[in-house]
N, C-alpha and C positions, 0 to 999 in steps of 0.2 A: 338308333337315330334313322329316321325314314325319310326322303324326302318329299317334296309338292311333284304332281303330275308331269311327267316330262325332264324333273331335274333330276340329275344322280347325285350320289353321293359326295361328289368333289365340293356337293356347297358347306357340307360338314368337314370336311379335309382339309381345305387348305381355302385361300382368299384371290381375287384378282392380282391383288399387287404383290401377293408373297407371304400374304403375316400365316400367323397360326391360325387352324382351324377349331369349330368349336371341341374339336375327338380332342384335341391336343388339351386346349385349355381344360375340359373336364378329366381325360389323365391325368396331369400333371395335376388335380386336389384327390386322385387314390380311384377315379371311378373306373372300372373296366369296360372301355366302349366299344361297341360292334356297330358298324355303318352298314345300313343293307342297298344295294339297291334293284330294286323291285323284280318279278321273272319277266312280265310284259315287256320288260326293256331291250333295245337291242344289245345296248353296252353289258347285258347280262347274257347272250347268247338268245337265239331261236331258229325254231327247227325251220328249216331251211325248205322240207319238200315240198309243201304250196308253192313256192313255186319254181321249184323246178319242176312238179305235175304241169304247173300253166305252160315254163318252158318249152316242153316235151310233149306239149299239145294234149295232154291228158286228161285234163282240169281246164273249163273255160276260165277267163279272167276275173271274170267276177267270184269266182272263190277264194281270191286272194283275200291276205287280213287287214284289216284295217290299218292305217297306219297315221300316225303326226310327230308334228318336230316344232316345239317352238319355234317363232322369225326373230331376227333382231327389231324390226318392228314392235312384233308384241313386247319385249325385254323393256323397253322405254315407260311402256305407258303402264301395262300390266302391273308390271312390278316396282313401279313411282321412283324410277330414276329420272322420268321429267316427262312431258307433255310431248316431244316428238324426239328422234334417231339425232341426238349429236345437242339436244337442248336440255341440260341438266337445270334440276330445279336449285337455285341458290343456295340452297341448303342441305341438299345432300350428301348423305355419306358414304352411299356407294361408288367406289373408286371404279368412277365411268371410263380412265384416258385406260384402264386394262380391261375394257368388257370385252375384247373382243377372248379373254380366256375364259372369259363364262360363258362366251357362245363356243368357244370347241370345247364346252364340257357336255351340250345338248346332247340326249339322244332322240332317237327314233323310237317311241311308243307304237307296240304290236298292238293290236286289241287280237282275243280267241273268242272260242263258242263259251267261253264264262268269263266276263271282264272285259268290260267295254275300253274303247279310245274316241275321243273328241277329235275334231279337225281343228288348227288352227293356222287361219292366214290372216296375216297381217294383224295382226291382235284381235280378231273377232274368232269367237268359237265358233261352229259350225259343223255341223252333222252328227254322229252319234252311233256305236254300235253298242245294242248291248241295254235293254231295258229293266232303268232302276238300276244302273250300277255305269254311271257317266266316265267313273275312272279307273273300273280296272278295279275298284277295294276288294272284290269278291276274292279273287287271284289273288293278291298281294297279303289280305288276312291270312288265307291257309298256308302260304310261304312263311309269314310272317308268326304263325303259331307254331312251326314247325321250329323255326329260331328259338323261340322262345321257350319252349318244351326240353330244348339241349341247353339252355345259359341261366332262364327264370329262377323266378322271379325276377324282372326287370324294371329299373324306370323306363320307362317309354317316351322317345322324343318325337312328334308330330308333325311335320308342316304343310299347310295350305292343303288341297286335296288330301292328304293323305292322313288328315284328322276324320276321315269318316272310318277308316281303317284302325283307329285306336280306340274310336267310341264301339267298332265291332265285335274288337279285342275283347272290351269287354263284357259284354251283354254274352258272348260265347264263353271265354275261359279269362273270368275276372280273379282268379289265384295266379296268373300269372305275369300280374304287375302290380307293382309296390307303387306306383305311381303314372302321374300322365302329364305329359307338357306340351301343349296344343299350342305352337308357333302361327298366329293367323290362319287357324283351320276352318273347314267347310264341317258343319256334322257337329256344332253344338247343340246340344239336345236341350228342347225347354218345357217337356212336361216334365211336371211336376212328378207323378210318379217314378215316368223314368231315370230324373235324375238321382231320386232317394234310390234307385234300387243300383243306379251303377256305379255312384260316387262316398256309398256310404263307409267302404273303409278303404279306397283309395284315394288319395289326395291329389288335385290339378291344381294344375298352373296355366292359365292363360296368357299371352302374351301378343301387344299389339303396336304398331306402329302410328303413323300418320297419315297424310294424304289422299285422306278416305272418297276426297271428292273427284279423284283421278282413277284410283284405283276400287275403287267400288265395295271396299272394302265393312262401310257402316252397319250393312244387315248381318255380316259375320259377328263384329265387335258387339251389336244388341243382342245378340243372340246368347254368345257366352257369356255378354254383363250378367244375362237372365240364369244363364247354369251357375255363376258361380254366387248368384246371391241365392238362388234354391238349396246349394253345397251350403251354403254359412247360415239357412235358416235351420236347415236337418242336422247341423252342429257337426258338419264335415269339416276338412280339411281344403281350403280351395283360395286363390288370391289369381287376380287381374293384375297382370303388369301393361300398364296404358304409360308406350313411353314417354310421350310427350309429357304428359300428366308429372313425370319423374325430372322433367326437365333435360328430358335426351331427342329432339326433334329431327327430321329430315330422316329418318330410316324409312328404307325402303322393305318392299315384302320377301326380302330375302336380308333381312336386315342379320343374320347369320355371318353374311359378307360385309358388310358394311365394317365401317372407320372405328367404328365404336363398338363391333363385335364383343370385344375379350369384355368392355365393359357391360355389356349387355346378359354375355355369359356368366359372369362375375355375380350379377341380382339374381338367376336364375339358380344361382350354385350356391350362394344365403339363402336360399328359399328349401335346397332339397336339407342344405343343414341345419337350419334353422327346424326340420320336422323329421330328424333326427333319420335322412333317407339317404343312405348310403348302399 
């Protein structure tokens, strides 16, 4: 399980208010889960001498490395807990009165000389190191094969940014997933050829929330309606969970958190059994 840009692994772990995480929920039906999260991170460690060269006068400032952190700003709108800091949408199931644990679970995103970091203030993006790789996937794939190389074949769980890192997975070393579950990912692929050549014997799962008009989220969700009808034309394995559509509304883009997580987890885990993916 990998998270979105910026978030670690605590959103698979455990929830604001205390419930189970999604590691738990899929343990407890037999899966053996590994939560990564990513080396750009700080909450991962990084090498410290940039700056202490800058310290030490040895390195001007400008060779420092990039750096961002989500705002609680951004949390609100970004990720359709509501329209502004403290205004929940009606229907929400992100447990907003404990966000303030999802914001001490932020890190501090390093960008290096391969794998970029975006700036975020105040929920707008802004700046950029690192051309053709906005989030760091470049880094994160090779950590992330390296995992997978000791555990593999794996199902592979995706979210938000770090769906362009599972579509890379593949196109590099597609023996080592049995599967893909792309939680509101960046990085669905809609030619035609490329989808027959990376989904033809692994199976996806798409998975999407609501809110689209807060969260900017529509050009994602047309994107993979389009991968996963090219999957069902090439006679692949492949299904859209559109939750609303299910009659499950108000999740937000970390809906992993949300009130209705285990039941969310729940379709996702009929889905890996239903195609016999353990």
């Amino acid at each position: 399980m990998l998270p979105g840009h910026g978030l670690t692994s605590y959103i698979y772990l455990s929830t604001p208010d205390g419930r189970a995480g999604w590691a738990q929920n899929f343990a407890r039906h037999g899966y053996a889960v590994y939560v990564m999260d990513p080396p750009n991170y700080a909450v991962s460690g990084f090498d410290l001498r940039p700056f202490e060269d800058v310290r030490s006068g040895s390195a001007a400032p400008e060779t420092l490395p990039g750096m961002m952190r989500w705002s609680n700003e951004a949390a609100w709108r970004d990720w359709g807990i509501g329209l502004e800091p403290g205004q929940p949408f009606e229907d929400t199931k992100f447990p907003y009165e404990y966000l303030d644990q999802l914001l001490a679970s932020y890190t501090t995103v390093i960008s290096s000389g391969e794998g970029g970091a975006v700036g975020v203030q105040k929920g707008k993006r802004s700046g950029g190191v690192g051309k053709g790789d906005r989030f760091g996937s470049a880094l994160k794939t090779k950590a992330l094969t390296v995992l997978l190389e000791q555990i593999g074949p794996a199902i592979l769980v995706v979210h938000s940014a770090a769906g362009a890192v599972g579509t890379e997975i593949l196109q590099r070393r597609q023996e080592l997933l049995k599967a893909l579950i792309m939680i509101e990912p960046v990085g669905c692929p809609t030619d035609r050829a490329e989808v027959n050549a990376l989904f033809a014997d692994v199976p996806i799962l798409v998975v999407f929330g609501d809110h689209f008009d807060v969260r900017r989220m529509q050009g994602r969700y047309e994107a993979c309606q389009e991968t996963v009808r090219l999957v069902e034309e090439a006679s692949g394995r492949s299904k859209m969970l559109h939750l609303p559509s299910l009659g499950i509304s108000g999740n937000t883009h970390l809906l992993m958190l949300d009130r209705n997580s285990r039941e969310i987890a729940a379709r996702v885990i009929n889905w890996l059994q239903n195609n016999q993916l353990d």
